[in-house]
C-alpha positions as CSV (number, residue, x, y, z in Angstrom):
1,X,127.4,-40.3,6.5
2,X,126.5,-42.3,3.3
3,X,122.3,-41.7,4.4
4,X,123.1,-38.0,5.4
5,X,125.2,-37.4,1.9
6,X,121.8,-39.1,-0.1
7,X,119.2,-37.0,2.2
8,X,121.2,-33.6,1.2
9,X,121.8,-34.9,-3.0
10,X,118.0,-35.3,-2.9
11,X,117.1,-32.2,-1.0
12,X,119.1,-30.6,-4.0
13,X,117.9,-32.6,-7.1
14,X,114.3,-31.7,-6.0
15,X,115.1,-27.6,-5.4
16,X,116.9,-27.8,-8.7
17,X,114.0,-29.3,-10.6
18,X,111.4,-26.7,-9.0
19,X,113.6,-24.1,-10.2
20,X,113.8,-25.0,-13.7
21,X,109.9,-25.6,-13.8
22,X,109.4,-22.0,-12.3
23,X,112.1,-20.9,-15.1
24,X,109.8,-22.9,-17.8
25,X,106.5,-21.3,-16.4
26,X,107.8,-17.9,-16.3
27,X,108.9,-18.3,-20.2
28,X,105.6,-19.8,-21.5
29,X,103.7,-17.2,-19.4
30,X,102.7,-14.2,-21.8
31,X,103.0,-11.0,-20.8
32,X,99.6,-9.3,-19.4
33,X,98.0,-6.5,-21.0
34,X,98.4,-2.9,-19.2
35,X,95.6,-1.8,-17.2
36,X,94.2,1.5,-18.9
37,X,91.9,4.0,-18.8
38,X,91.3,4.6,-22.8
39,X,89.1,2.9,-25.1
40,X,90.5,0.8,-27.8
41,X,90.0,1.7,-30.9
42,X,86.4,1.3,-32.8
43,X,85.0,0.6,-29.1
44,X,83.3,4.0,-29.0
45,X,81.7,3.7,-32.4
46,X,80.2,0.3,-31.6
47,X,79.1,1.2,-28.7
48,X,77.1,4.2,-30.4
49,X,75.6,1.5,-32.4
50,X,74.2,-0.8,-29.7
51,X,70.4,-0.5,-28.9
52,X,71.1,-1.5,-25.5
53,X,71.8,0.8,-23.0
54,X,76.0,0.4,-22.8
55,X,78.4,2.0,-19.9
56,X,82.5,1.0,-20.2
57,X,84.2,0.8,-16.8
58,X,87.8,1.6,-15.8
59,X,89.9,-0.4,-13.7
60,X,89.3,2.2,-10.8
61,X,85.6,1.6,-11.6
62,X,85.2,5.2,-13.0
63,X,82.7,5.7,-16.2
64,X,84.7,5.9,-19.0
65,X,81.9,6.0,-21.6
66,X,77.9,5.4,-21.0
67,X,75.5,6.0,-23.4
68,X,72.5,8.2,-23.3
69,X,70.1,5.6,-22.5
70,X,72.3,4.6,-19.4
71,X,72.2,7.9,-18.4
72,X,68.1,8.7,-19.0
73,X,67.3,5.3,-16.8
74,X,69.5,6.2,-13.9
75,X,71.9,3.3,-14.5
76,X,74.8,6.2,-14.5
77,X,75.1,9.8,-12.8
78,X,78.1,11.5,-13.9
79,X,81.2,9.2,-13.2
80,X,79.7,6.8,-11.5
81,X,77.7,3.5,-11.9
82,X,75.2,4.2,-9.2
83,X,73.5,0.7,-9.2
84,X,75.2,-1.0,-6.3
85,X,74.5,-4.8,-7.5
86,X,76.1,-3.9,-11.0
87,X,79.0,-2.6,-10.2
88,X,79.5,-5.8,-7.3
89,X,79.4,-8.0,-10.9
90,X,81.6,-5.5,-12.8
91,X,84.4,-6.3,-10.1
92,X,83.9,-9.7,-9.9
93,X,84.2,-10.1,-14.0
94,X,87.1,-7.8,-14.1
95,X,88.9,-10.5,-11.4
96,X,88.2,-13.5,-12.8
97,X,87.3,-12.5,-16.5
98,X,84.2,-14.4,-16.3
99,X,81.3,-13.0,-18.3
100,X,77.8,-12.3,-16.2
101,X,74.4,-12.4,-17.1
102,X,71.7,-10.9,-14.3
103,X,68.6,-9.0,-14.4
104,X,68.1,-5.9,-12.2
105,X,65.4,-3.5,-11.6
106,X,65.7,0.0,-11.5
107,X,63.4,2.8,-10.4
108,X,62.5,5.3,-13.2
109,X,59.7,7.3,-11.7
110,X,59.6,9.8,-15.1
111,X,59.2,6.8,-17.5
112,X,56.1,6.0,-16.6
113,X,56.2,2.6,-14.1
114,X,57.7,2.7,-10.6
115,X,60.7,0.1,-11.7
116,X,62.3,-0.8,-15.2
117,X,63.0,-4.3,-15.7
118,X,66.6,-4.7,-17.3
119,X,68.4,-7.9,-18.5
120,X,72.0,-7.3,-17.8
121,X,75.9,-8.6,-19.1
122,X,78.7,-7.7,-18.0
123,X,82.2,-8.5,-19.8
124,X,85.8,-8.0,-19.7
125,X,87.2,-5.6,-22.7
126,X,90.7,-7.8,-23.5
127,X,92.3,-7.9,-20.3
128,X,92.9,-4.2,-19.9
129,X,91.2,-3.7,-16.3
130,X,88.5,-2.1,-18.7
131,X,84.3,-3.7,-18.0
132,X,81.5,-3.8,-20.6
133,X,77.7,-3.7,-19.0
134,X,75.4,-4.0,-21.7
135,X,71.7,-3.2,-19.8
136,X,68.5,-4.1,-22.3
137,X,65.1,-2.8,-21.3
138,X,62.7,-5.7,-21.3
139,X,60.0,-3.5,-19.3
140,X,57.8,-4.3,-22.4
141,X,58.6,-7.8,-23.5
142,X,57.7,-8.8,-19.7
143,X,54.1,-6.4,-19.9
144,X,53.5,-8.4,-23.4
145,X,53.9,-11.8,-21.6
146,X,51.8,-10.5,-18.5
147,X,49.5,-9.4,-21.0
148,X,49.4,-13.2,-22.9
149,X,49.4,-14.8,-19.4
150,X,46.2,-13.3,-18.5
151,X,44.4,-13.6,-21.8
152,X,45.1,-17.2,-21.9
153,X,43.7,-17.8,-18.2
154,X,41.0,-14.9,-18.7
155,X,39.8,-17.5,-22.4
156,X,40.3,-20.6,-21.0
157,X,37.7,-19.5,-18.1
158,X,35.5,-18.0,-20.1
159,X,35.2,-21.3,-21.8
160,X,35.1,-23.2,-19.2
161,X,32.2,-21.3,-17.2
162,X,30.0,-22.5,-19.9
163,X,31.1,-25.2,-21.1
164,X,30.7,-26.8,-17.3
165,X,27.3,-25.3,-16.8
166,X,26.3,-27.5,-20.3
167,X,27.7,-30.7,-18.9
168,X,25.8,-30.2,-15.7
169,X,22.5,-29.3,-17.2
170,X,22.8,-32.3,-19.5
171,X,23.6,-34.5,-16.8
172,X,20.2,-32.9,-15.0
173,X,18.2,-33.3,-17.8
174,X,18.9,-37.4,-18.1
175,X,18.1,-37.1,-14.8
176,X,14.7,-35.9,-15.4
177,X,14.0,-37.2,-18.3
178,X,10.3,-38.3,-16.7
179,X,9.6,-34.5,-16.4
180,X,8.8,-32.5,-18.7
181,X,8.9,-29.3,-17.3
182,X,11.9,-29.8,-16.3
183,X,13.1,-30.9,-19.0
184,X,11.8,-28.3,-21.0
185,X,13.3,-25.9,-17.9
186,X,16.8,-27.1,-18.5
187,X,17.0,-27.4,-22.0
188,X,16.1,-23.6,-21.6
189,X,19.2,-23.0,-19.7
190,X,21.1,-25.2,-22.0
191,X,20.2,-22.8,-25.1
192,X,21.6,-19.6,-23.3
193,X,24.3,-21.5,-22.0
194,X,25.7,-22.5,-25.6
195,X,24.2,-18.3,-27.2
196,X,27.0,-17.3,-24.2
197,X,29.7,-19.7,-25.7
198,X,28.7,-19.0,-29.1
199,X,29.3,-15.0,-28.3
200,X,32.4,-15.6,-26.6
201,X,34.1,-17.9,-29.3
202,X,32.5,-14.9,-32.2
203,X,34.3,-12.4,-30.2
204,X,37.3,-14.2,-30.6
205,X,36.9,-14.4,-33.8
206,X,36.5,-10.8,-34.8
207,X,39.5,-9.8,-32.2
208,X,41.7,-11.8,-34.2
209,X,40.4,-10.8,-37.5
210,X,40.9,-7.3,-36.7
211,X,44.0,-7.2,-34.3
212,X,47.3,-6.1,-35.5
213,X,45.7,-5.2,-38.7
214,X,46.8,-2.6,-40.9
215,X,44.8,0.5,-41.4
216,X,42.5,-0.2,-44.6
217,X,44.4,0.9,-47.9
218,X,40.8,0.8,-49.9
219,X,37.9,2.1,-47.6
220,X,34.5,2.3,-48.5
221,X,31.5,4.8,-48.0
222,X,29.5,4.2,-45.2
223,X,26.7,6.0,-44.6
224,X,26.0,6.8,-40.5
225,X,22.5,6.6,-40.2
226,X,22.3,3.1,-42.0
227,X,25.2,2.2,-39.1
228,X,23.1,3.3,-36.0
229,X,19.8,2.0,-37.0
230,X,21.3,-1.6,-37.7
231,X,23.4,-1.4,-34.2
232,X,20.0,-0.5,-32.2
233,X,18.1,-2.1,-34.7
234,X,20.0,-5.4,-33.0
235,X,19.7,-4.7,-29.2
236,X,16.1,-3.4,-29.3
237,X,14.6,-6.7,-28.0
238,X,16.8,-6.1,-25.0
239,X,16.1,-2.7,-24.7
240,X,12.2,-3.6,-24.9
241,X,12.3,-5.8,-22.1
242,X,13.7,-3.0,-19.9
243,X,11.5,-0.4,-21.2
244,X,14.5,1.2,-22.3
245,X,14.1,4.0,-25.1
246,X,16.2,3.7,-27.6
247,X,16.6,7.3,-29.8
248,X,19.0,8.8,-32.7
249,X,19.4,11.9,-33.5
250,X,22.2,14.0,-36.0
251,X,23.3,10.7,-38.1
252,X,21.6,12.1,-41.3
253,X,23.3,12.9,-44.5
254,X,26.7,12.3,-42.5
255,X,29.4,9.5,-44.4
256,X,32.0,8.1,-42.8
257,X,35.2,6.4,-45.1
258,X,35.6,2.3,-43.4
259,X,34.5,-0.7,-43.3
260,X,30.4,-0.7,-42.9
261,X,30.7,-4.3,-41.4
262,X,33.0,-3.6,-38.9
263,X,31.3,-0.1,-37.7
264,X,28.5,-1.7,-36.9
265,X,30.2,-3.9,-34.7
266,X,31.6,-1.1,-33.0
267,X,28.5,0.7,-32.9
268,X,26.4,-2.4,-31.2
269,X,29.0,-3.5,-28.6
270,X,28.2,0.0,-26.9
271,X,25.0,0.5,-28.0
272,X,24.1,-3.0,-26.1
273,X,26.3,-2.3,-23.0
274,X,24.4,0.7,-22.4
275,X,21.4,-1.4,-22.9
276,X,22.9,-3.8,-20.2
277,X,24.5,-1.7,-17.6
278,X,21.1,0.9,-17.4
279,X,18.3,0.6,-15.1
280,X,14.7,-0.5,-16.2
281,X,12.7,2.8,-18.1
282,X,15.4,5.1,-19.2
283,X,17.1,6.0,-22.1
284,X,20.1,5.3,-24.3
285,X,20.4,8.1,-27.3
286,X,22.8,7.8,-30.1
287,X,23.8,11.5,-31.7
288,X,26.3,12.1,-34.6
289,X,28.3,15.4,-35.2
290,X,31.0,16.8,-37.6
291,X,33.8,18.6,-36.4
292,X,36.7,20.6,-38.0
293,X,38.4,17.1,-38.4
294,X,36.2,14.2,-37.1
295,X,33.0,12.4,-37.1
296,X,31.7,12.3,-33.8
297,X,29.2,9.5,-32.9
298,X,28.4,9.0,-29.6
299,X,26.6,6.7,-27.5
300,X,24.8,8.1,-23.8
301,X,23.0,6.4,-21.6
302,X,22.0,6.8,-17.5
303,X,23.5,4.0,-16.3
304,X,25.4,3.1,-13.4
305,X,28.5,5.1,-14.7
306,X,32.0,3.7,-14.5
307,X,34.3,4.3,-11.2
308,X,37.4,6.6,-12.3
309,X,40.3,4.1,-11.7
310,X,38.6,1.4,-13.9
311,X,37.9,4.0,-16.9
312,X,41.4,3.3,-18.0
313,X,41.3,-0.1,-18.3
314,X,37.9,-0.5,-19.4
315,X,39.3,-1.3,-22.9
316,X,41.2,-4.4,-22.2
317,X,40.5,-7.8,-23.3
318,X,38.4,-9.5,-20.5
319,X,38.5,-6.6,-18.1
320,X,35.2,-6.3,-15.8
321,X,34.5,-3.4,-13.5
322,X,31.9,-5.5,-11.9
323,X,32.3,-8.8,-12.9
324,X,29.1,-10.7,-11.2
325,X,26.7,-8.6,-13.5
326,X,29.1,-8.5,-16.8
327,X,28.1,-12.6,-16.5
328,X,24.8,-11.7,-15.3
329,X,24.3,-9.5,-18.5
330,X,26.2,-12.3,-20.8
331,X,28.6,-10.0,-21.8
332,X,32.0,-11.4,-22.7
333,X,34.7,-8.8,-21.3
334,X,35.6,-8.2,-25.6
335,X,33.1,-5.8,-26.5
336,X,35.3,-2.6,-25.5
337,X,38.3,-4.2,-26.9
338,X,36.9,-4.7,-30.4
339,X,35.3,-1.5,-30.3
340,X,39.1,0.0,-29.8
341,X,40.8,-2.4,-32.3
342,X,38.6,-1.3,-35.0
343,X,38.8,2.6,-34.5
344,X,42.4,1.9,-34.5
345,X,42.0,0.2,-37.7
346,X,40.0,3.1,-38.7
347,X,42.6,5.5,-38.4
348,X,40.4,6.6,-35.6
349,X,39.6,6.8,-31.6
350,X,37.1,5.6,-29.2
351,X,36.7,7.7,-25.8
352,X,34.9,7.6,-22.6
353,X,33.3,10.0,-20.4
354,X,31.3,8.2,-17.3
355,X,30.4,9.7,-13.7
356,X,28.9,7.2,-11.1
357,X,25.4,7.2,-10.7
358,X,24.9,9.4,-13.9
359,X,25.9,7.8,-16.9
360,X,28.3,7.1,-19.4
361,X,28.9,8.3,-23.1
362,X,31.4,6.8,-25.2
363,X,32.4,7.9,-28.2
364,X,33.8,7.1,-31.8
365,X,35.9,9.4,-33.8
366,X,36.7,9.0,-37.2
367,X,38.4,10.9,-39.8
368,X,36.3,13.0,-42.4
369,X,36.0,11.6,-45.3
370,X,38.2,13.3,-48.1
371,X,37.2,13.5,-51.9
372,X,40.0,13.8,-54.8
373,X,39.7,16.5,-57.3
374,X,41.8,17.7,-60.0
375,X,43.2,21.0,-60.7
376,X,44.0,22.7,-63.7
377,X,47.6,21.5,-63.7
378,X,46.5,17.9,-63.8
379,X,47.5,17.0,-60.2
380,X,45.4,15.6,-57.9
381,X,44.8,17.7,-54.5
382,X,42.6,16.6,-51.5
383,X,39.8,18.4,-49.7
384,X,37.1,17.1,-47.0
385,X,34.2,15.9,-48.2
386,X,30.8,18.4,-47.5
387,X,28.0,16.5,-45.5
């Protein structure tokens, strides 16, 4: 009786002492929020603020406020969240009150690419059942690193391609160092080997002078005749060894506001493509015109032409249509870029028109030139300068 009377006073002592900790726990516990379906105060006028494309949640999972951006890239359609993976992590945060980080794609066929790359958080709004998904388009951060990606790999071979063919020849050359011919042969080789890495590293140079530049705030006169006789005044040792004519026409008594240096940059990286990508005994003209708004100066040749899905990207750094012959040519893959950095730095435009097996004709677009005169009330107006 004693053991029976001890089992039953400990059976009791230990339901008592659970029921005073429950008592405790239920007094120390505060009371949770309300579930709603209204935003709290000043949430609507951050939200307007936000860059990022914002939708609010309710706890039934209902849009309760999106912004116009969510709506434009298909993250929303009416009341509902229509991507299925978001609102899976809208749930889970609003059961645990974790906060989420993801990135998502989403199709956007009428902004341009096939798929929008978004870098997503999701967060609870103050325990109220209520879901925050903040959705940041990074479409063009990740293009911009592709971009970087493939100009450091598209430079460092470039470099290379050379720089290997100059360790092998030198290793040949102290190999036949008892031959003169060859030696003389190789050392040949070793002199267009280093012009081609020498061309490349100028490039360079003059892509970095003038990308991301401003548009010049002092421009000089440049006269457009003196521009295309010193552009095919450089390539016509080239052009000679094709039997290539080389002919003007137009560029008279035409001026052209810039820098002279850089036009005739511009005006020899086409001028010696054409040179480049035409067959033996034809002919590359250069003609100049003035239109309502423009100077025209364009560059034809009868080349091999360009194939239409490469004329688009024709103008990026390193890109080949055919890249055997670009490194059969020596060219670098930068000419067409510089030649679009400086119209842009111009104020201007570079365009192409090519159709295979007839040609190409590129051409450079620059504003007219505008003179400042003064009228009778002292101010100063603006007209475009006669030619």
């Amino acid at each position: 009786m004693a053991a029976v009377a001890g089992i039953v006073g400990l059976v009791i002592g230990l339901a008592a002492g659970l029921a005073f900790r429950i008592s405790e726990s239920g007094r120390s516990r505060a009371p949770e929020p309300p579930l709603t379906s209204e935003l709290p105060p000043g949430i609507a006028e951050v939200l307007a603020a936000l860059p990022s494309s914002a939708v609010v949640l309710d706890p039934a999972d209902r849009v309760l406020r999106a912004s116009s951006a969510a709506r434009a890239f298909g993250i929303v359609r009416g009341e509902e969240l229509v991507i299925s993976d978001l609102l899976a992590l809208a749930r889970r945060v609003r059961r645990d009150g974790v906060i989420r980080e993801t990135e998502i794609e989403v199709a956007v066929r009428k902004f341009g690419p096939d798929a929008t790359s978004f870098a997503v958080r999701v967060a609870p709004l103050g325990g109220t059942g209520l879901v925050l998904v903040l959705a940041e388009d990074q479409t063009e951060r990740r293009r911009v690193e592709a971009v970087r990606r493939d100009f450091v790999a598209n430079i460092s071979h470039e470099l290379k391609t050379p720089v290997g063919a100059l360790s092998l020849l030198a290793e040949t050359v102290a190999d036949a160092s008892d031959d003169p011919e060859a030696v003389r042969r190789f050392t040949g080789r070793m002199q267009q080997e280093a012009a081609r890495l020498t061309s490349v590293i100028q490039d360079l140079i003059t892509l970095s002078r003038i990308q991301g530049a401003e548009p010049m705030t002092e421009p000089g006169k440049v006269e457009v005749a003196t521009v295309v006789e010193e552009a095919l005044d450089a390539v016509r040792m080239a052009a000679d060894a094709k039997e290539i004519e080389l002919v003007s026409s137009g560029t008279d008594d035409i001026t052209v506001m810039g820098d002279e240096g850089l036009l005739v940059t511009a005006m020899r990286n086409l001028v010696a493509n054409a040179v480049a990508y035409s067959p033996e005994r034809t002919r590359v003209s250069v003609s100049a015109d003035v239109t309502e708004k423009a100077v025209e100066i364009s560059v034809a040749d009868q080349g091999i032409g360009i194939p239409p899905q490469d004329l688009e990207r024709i103008f990026e750094r390193f890109y080949r249509v055919d890249a055997a012959r670009s490194r059969a040519t020596g060219g670098t893959g930068l000419g067409l870029a510089i030649v679009k950095h400086i119209m842009t730095h111009h104020r201007g435009e570079v365009t192409v028109w090519s159709k295979e097996g007839s040609g190409s004709t590129f051409t450079l677009r620059l504003p007219r030139p505008q003179t400042r005169e003064r009228t009778g009330s002292g101010e100063h107006t603006y007209r475009e300068a006669a030619q």
